[in-house]
Gaussian input, Z-matrix of N, CA and C with variables (Angstrom, degrees):
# hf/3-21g

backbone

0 1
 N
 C     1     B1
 C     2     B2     1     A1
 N     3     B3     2     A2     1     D1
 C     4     B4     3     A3     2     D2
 C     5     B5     4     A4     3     D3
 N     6     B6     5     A5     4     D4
 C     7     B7     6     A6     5     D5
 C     8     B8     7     A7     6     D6
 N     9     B9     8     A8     7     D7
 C    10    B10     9     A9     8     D8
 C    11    B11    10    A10     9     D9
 N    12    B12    11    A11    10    D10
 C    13    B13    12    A12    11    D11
 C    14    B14    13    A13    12    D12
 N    15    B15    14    A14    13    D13
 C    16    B16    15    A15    14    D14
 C    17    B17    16    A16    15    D15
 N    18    B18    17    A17    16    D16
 C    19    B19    18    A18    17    D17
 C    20    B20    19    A19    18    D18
 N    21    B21    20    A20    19    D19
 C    22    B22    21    A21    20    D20
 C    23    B23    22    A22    21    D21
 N    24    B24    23    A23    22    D22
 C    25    B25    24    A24    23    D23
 C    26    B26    25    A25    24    D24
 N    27    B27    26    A26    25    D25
 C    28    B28    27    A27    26    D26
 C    29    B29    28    A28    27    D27
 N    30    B30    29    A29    28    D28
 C    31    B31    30    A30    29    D29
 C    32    B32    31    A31    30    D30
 N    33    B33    32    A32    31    D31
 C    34    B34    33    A33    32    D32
 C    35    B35    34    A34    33    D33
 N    36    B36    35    A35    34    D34
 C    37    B37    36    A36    35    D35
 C    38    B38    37    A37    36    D36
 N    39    B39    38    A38    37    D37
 C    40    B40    39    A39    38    D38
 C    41    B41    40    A40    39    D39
 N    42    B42    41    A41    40    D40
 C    43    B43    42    A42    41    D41
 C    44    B44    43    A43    42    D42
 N    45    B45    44    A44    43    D43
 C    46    B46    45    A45    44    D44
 C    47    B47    46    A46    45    D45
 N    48    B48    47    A47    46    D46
 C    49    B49    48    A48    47    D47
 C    50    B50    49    A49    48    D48
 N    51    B51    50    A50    49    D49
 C    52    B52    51    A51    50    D50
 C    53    B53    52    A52    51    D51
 N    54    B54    53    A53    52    D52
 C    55    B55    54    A54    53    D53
 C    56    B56    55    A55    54    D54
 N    57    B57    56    A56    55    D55
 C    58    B58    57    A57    56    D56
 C    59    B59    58    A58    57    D57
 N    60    B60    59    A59    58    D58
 C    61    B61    60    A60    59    D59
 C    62    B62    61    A61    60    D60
 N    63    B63    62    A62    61    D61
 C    64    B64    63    A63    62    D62
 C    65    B65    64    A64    63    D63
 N    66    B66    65    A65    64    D64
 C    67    B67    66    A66    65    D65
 C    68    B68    67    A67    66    D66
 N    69    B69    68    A68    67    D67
 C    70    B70    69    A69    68    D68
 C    71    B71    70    A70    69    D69
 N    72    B72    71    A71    70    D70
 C    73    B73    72    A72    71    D71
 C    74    B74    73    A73    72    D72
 N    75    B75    74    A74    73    D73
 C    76    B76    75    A75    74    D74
 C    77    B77    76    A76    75    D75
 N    78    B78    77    A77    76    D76
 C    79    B79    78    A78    77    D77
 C    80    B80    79    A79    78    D78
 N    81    B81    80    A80    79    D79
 C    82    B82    81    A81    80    D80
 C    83    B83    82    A82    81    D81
 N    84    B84    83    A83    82    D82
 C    85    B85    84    A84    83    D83
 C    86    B86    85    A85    84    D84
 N    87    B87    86    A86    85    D85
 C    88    B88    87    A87    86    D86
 C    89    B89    88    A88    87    D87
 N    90    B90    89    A89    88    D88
 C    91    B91    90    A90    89    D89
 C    92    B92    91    A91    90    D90
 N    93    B93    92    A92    91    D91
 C    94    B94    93    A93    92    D92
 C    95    B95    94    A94    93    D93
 N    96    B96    95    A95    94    D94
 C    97    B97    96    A96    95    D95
 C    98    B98    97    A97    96    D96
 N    99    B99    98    A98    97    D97
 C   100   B100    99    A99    98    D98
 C   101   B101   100   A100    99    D99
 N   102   B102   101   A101   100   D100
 C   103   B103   102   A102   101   D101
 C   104   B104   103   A103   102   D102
 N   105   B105   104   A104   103   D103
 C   106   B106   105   A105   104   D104
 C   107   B107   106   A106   105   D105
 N   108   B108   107   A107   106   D106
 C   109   B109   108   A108   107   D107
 C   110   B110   109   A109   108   D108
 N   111   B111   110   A110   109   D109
 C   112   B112   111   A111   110   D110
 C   113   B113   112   A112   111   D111
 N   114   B114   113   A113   112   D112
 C   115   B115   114   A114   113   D113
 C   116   B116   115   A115   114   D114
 N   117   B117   116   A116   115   D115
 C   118   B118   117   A117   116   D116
 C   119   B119   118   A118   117   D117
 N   120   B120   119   A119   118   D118
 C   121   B121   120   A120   119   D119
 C   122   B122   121   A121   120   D120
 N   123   B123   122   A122   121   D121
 C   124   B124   123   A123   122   D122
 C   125   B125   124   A124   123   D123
 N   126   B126   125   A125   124   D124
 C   127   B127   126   A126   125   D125
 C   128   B128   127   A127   126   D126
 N   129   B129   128   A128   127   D127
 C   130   B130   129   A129   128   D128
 C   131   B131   130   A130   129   D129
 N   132   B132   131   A131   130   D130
 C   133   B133   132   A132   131   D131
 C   134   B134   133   A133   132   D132
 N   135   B135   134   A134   133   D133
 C   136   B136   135   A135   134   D134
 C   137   B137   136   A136   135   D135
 N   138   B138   137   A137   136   D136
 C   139   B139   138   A138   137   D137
 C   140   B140   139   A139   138   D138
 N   141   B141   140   A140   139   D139
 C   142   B142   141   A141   140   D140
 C   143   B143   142   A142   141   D141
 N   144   B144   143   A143   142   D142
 C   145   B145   144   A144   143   D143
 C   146   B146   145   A145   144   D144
 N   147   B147   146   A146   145   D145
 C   148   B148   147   A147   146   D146
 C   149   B149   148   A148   147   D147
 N   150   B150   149   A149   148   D148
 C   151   B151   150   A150   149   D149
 C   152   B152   151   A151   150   D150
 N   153   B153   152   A152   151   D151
 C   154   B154   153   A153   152   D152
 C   155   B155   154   A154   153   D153
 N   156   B156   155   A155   154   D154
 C   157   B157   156   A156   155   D155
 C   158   B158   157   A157   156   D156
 N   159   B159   158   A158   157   D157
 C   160   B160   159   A159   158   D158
 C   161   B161   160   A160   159   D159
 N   162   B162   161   A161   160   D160
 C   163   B163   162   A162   161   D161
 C   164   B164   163   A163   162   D162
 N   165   B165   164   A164   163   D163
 C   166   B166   165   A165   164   D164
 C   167   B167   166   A166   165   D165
 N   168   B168   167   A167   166   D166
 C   169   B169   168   A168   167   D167
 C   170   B170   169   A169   168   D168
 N   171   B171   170   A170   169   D169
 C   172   B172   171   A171   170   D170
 C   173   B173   172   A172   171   D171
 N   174   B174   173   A173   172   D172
 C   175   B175   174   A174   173   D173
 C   176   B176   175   A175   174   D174
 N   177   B177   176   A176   175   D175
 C   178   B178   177   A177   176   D176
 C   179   B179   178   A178   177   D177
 N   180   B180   179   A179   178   D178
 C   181   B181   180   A180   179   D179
 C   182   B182   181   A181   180   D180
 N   183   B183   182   A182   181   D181
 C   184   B184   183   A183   182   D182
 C   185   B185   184   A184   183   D183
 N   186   B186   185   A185   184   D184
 C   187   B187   186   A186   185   D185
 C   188   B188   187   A187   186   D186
 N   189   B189   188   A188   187   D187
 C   190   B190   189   A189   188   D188
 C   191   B191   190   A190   189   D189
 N   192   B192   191   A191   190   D190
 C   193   B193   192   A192   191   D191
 C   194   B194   193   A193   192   D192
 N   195   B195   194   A194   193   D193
 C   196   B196   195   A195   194   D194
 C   197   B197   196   A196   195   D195
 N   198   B198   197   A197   196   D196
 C   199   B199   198   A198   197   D197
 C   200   B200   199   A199   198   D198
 N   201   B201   200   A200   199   D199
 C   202   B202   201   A201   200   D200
 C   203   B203   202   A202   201   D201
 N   204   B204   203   A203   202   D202
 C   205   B205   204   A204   203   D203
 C   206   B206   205   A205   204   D204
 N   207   B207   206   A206   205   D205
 C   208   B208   207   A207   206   D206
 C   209   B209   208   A208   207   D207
 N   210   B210   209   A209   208   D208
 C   211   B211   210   A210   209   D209
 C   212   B212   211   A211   210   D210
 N   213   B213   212   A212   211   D211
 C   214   B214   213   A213   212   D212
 C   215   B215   214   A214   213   D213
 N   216   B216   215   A215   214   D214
 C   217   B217   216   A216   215   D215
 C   218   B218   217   A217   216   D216
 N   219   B219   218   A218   217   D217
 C   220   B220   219   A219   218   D218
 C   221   B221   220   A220   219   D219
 N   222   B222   221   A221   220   D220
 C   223   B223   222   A222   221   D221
 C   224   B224   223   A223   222   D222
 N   225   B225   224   A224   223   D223
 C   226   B226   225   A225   224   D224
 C   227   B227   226   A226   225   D225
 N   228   B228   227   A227   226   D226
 C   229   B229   228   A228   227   D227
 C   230   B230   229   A229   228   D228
 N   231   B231   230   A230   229   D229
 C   232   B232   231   A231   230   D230
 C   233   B233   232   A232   231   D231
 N   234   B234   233   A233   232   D232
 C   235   B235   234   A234   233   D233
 C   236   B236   235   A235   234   D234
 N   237   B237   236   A236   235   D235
 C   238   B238   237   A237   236   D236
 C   239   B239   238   A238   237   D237
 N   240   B240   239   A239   238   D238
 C   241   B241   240   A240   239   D239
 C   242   B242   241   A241   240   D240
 N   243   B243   242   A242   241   D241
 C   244   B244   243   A243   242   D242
 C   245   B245   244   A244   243   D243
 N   246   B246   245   A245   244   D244
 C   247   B247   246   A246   245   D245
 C   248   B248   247   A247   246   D246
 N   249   B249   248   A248   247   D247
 C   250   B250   249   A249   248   D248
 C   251   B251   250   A250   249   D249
 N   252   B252   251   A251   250   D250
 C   253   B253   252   A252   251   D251
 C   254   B254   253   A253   252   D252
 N   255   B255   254   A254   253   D253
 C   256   B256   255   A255   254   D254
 C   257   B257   256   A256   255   D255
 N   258   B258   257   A257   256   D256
 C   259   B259   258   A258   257   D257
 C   260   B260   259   A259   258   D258
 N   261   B261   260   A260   259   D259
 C   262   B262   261   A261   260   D260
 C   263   B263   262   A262   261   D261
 N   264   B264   263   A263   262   D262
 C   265   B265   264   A264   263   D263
 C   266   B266   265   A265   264   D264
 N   267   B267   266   A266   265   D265
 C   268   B268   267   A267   266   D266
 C   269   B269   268   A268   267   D267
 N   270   B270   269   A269   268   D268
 C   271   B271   270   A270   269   D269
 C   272   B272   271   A271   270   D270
 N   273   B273   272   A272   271   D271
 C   274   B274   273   A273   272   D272
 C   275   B275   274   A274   273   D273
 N   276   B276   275   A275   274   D274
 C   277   B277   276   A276   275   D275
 C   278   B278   277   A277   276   D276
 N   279   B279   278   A278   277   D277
 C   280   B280   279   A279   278   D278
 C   281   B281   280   A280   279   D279
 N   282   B282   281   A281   280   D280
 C   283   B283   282   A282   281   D281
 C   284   B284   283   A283   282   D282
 N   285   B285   284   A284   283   D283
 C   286   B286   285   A285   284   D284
 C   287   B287   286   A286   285   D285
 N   288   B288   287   A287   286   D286
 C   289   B289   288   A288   287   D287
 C   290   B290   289   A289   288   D288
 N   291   B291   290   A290   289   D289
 C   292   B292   291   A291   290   D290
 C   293   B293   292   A292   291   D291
 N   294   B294   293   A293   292   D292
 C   295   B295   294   A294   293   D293
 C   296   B296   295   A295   294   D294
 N   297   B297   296   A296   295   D295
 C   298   B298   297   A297   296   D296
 C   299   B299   298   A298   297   D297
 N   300   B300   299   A299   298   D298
 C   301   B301   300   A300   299   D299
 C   302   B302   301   A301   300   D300
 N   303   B303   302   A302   301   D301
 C   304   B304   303   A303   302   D302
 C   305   B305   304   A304   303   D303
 N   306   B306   305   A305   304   D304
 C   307   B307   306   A306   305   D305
 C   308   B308   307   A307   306   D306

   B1=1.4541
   B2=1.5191
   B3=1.4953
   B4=1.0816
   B5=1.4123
   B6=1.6740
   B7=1.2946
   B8=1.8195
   B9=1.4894
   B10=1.5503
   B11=2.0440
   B12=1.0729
   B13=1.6950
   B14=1.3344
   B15=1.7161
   B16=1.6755
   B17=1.2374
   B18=1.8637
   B19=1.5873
   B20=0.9996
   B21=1.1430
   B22=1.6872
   B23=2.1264
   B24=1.1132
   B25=1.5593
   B26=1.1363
   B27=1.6470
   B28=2.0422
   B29=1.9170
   B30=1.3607
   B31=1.1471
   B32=1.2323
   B33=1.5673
   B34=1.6687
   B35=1.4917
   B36=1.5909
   B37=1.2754
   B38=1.7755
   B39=1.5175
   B40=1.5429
   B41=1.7628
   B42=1.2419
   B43=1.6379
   B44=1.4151
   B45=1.5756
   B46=1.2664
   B47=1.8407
   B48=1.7015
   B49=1.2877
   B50=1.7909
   B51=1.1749
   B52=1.3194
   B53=1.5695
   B54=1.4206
   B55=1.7464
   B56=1.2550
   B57=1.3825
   B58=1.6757
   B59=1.0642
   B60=1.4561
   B61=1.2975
   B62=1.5870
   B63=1.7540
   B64=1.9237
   B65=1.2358
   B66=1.5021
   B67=1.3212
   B68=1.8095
   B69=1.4835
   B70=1.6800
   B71=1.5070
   B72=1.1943
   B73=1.4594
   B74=1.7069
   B75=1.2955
   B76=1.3638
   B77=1.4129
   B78=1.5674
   B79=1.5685
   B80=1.6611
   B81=1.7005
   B82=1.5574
   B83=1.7094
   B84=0.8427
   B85=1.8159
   B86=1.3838
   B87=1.7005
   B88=1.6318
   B89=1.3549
   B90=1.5763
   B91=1.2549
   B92=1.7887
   B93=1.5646
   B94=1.3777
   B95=1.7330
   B96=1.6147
   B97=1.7763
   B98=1.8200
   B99=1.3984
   B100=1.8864
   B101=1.4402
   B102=1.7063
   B103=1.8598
   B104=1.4999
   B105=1.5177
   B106=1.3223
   B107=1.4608
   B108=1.0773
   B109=1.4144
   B110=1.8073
   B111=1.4961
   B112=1.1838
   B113=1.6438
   B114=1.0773
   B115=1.7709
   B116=1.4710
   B117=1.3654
   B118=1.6133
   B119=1.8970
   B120=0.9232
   B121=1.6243
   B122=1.5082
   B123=1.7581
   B124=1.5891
   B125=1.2510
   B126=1.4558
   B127=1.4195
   B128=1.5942
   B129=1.3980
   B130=1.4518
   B131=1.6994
   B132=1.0393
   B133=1.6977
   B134=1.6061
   B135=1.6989
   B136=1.3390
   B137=1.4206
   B138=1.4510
   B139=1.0389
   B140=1.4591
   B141=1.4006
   B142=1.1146
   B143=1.5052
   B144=1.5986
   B145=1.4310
   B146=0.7501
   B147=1.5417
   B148=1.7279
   B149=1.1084
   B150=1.5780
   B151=1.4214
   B152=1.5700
   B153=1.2298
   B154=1.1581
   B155=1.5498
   B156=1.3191
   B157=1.2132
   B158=1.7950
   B159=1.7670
   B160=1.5564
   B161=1.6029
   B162=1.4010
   B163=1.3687
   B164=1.2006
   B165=2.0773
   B166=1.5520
   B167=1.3012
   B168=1.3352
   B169=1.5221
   B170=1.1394
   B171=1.2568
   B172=1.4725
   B173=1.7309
   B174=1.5093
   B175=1.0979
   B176=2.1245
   B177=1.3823
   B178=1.5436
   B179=1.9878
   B180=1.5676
   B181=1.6173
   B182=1.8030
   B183=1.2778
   B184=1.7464
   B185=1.2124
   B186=1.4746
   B187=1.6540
   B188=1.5822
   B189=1.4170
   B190=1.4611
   B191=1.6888
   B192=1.0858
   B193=1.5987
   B194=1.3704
   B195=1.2024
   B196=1.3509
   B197=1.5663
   B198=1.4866
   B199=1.5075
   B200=1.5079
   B201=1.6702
   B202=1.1181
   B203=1.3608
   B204=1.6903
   B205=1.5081
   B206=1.0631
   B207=1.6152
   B208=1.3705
   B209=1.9178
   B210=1.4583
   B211=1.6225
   B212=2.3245
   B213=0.8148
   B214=0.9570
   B215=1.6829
   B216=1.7923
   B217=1.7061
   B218=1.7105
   B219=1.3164
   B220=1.5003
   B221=1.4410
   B222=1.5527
   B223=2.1743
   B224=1.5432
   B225=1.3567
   B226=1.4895
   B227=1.5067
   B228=1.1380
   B229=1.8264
   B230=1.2999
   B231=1.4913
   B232=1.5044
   B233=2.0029
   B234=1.3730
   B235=1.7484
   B236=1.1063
   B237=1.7931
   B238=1.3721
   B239=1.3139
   B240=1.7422
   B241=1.6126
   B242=1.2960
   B243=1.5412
   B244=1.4821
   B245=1.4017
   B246=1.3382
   B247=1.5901
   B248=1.4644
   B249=1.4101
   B250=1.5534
   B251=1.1603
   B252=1.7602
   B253=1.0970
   B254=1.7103
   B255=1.3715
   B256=1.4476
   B257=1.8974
   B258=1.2008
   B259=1.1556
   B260=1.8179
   B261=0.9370
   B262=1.6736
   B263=1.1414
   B264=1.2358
   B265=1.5931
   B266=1.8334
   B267=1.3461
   B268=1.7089
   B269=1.6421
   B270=1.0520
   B271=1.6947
   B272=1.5880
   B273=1.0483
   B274=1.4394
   B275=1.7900
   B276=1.9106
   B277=1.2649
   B278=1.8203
   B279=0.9168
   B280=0.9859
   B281=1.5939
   B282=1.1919
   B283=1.5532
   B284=2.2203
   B285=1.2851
   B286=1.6794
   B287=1.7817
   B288=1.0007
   B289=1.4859
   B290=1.9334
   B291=1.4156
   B292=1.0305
   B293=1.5237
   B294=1.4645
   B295=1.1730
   B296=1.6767
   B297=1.4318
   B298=1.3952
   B299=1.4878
   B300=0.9989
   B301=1.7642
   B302=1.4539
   B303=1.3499
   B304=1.3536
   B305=1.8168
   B306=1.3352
   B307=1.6276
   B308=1.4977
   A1=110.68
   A2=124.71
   A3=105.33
   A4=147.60
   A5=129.06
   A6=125.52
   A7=117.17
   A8=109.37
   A9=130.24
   A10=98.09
   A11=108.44
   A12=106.06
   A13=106.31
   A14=127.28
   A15=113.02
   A16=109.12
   A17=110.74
   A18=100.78
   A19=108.54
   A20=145.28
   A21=124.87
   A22=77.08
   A23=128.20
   A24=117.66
   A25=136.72
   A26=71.45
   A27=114.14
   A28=93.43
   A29=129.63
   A30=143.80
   A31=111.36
   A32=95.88
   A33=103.33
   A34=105.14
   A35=126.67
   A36=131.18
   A37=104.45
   A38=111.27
   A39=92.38
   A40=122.81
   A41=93.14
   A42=106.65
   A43=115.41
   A44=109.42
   A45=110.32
   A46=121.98
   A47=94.88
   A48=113.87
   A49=89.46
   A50=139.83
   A51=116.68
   A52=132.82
   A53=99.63
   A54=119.99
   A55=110.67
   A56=118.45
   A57=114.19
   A58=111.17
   A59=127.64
   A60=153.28
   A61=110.62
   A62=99.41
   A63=94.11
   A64=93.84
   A65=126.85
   A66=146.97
   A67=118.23
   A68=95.19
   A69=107.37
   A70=110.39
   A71=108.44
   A72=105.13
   A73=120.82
   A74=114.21
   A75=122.84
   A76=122.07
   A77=101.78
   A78=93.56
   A79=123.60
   A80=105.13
   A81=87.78
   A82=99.97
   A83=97.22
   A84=96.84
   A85=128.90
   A86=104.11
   A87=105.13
   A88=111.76
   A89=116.58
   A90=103.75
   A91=124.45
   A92=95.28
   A93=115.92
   A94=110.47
   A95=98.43
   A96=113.88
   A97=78.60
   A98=112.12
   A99=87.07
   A100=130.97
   A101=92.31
   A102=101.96
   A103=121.03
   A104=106.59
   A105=84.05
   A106=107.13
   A107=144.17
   A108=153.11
   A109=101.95
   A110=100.28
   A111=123.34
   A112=118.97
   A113=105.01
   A114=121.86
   A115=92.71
   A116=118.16
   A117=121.55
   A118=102.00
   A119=124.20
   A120=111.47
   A121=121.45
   A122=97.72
   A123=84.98
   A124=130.59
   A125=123.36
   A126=122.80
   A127=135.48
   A128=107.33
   A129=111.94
   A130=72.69
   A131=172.18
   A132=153.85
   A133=105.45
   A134=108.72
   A135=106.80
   A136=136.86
   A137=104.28
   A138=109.39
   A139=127.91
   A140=111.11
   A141=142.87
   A142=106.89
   A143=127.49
   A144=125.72
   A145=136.70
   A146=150.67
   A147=122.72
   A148=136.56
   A149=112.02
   A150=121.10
   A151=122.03
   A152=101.74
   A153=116.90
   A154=105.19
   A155=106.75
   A156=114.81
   A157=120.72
   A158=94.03
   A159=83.09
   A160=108.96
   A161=126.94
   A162=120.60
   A163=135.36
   A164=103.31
   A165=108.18
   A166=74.56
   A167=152.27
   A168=119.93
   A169=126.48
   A170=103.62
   A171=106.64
   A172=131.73
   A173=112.58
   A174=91.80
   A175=113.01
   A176=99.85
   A177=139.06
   A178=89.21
   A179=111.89
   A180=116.70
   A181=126.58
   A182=103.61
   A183=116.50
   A184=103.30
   A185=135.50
   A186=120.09
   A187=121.70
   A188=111.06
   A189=121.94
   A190=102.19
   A191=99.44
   A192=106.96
   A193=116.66
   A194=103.61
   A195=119.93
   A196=119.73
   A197=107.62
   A198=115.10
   A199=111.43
   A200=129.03
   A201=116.50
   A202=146.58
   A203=101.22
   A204=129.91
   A205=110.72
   A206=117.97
   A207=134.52
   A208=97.09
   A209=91.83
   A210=94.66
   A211=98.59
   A212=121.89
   A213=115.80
   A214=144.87
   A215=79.79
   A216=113.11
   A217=104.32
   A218=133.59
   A219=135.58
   A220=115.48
   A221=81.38
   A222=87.53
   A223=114.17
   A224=110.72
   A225=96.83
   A226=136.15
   A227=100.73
   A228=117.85
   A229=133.77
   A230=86.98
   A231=130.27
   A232=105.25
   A233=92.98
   A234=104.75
   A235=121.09
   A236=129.75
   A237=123.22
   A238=107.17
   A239=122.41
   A240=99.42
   A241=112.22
   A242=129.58
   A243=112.43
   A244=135.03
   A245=108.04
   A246=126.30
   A247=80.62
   A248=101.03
   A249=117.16
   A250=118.39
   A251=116.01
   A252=143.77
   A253=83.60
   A254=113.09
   A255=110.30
   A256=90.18
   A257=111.09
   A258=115.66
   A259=150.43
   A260=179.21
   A261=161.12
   A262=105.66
   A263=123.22
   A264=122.83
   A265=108.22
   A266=90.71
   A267=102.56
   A268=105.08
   A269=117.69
   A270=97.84
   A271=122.30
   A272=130.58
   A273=134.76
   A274=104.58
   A275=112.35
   A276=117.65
   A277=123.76
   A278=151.21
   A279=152.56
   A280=133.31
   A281=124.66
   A282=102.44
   A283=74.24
   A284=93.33
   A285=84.75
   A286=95.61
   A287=120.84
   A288=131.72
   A289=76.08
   A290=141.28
   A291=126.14
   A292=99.42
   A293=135.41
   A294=141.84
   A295=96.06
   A296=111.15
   A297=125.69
   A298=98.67
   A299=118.23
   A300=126.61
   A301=105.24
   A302=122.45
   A303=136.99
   A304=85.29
   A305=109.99
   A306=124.69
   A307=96.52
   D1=-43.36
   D2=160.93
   D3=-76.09
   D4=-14.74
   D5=139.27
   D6=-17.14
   D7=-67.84
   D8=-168.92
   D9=-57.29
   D10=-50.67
   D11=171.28
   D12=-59.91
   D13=-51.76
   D14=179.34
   D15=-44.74
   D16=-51.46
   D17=-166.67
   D18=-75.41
   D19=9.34
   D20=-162.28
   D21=-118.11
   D22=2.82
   D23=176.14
   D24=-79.98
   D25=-34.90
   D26=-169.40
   D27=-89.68
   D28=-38.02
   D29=-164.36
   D30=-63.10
   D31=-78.43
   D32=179.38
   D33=-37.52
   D34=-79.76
   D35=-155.19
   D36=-53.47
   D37=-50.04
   D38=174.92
   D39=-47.38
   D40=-40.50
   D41=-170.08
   D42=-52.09
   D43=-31.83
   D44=-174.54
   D45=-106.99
   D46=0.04
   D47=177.51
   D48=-97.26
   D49=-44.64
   D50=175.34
   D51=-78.40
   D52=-28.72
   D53=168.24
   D54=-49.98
   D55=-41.06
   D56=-160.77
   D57=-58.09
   D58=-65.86
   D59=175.56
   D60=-33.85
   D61=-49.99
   D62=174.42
   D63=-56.47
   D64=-73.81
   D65=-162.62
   D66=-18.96
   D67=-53.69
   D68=175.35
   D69=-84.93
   D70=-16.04
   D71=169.66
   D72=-73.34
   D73=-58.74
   D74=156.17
   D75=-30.36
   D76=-67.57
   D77=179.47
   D78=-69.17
   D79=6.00
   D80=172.75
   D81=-114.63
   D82=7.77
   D83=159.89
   D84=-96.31
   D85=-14.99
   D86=158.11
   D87=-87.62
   D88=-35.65
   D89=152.67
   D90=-11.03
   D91=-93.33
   D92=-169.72
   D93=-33.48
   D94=-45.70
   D95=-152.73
   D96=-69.90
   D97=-34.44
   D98=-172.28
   D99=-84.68
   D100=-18.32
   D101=148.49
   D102=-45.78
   D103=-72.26
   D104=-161.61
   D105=-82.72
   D106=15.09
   D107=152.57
   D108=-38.70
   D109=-66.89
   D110=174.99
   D111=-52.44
   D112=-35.05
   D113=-171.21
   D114=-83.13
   D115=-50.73
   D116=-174.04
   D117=-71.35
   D118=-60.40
   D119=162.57
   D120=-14.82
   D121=-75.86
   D122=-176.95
   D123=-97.40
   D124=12.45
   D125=131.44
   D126=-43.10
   D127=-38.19
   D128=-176.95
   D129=-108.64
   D130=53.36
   D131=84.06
   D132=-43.37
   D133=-55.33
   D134=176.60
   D135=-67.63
   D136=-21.63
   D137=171.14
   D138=-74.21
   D139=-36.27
   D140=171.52
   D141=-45.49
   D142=-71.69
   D143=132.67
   D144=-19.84
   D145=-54.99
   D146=152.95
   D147=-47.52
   D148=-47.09
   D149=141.08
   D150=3.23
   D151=-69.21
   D152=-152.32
   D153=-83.63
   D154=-45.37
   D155=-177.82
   D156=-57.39
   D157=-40.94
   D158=178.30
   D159=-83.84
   D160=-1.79
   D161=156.41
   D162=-40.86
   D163=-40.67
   D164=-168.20
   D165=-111.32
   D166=21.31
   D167=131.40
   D168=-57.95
   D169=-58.62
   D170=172.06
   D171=-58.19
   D172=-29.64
   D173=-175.99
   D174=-99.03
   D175=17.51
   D176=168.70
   D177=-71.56
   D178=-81.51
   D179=163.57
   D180=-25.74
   D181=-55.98
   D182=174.69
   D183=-71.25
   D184=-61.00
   D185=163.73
   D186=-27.77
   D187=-53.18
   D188=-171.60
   D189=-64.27
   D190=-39.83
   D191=171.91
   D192=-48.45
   D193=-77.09
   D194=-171.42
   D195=-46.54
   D196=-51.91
   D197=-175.11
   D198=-76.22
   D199=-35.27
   D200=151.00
   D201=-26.92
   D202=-46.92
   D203=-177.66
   D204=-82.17
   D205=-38.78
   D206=-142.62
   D207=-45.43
   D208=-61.16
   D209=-160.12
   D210=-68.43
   D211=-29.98
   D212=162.52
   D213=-20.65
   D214=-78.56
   D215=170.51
   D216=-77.01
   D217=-11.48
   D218=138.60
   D219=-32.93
   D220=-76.56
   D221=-176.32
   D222=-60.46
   D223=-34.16
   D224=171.33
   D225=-65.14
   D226=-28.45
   D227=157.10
   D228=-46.52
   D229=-62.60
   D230=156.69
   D231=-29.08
   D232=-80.44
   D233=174.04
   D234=-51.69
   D235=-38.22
   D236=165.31
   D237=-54.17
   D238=-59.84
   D239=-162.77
   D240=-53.03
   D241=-34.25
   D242=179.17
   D243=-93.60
   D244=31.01
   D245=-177.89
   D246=-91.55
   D247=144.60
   D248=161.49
   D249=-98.79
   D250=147.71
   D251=-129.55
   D252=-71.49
   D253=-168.04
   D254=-177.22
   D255=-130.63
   D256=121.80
   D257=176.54
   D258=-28.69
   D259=11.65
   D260=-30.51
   D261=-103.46
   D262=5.21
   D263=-174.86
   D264=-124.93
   D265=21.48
   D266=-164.28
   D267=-85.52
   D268=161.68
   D269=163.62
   D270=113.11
   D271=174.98
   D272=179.84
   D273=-105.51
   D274=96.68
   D275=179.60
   D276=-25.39
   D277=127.72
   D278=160.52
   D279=-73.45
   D280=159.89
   D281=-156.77
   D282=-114.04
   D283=132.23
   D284=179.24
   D285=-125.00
   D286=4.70
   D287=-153.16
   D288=-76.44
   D289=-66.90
   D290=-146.82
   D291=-99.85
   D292=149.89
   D293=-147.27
   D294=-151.34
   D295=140.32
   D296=-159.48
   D297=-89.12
   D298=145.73
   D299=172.18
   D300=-103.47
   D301=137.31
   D302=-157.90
   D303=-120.54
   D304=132.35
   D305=-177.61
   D306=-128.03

C-alpha cells in the first residue's frame, strides 16, 4: 500500500505539471476553430447578401421590362391571331415529278 501512495504523489503532481500545457493548448485551438467558424459564417452571410441583392435587382429590371412591354407584346399577339392564315397554293411551285434515290 505504500508503493501505490508514492505513486499516486509523484503522479498527481506530474499529471498536472504535464496536462496543463496540453490543456491550454487545446483550449486555444478550439478557441481559434470557433473564430473562424464564426468569421466563415459571416462571410458566406455576406455573401449570401449580395447575392441576393443583385437578384432583386435584376428581377426589379425584368418587372420594368415586362410591364413596359406588357401592353405592347399583348397587341402583337393580339395581331397574329388576326393575320390570315397564308394560303397552300402560295409559294414558288416545286418540281416533285423527279424523286431522289437513296444508295
Amino acid at each position: 500500500m505504500g508503493d501505490f501512495l508514492e505513486f499516486l504523489l509523484i503522479a498527481i503532481p506530474m499529471t498536472a505539471v504535464i496536462g496543463t500545457p496540453f490543456y491550454l493548448v487545446r483550449r486555444k485551438i478550439n478557441t481559434l476553430q470557433q473564430e473562424l467558424a464564426e468569421e466563415r459564417g459571416q462571410n458566406t452571410t455576406a455573401k449570401i447578401a449580395t447575392e441576393k441583392s443583385a437578384l432583386e435587382e435584376r428581377v426589379r429590371v425584368l418587372e420594368r421590362i415586362v410591364t413596359s412591354r406588357g401592353y405592347t407584346v399583348a397587341e402583337e399577339i393580339e395581331d397574329l391571331r388576326h393575320t390570315p392564315s397564308i394560303p397552300s397554293d402560295a409559294g414558288v411551285p416545286l418540281n416533285v415529278k423527279s424523286k431522289e434515290v437513296h444508295s
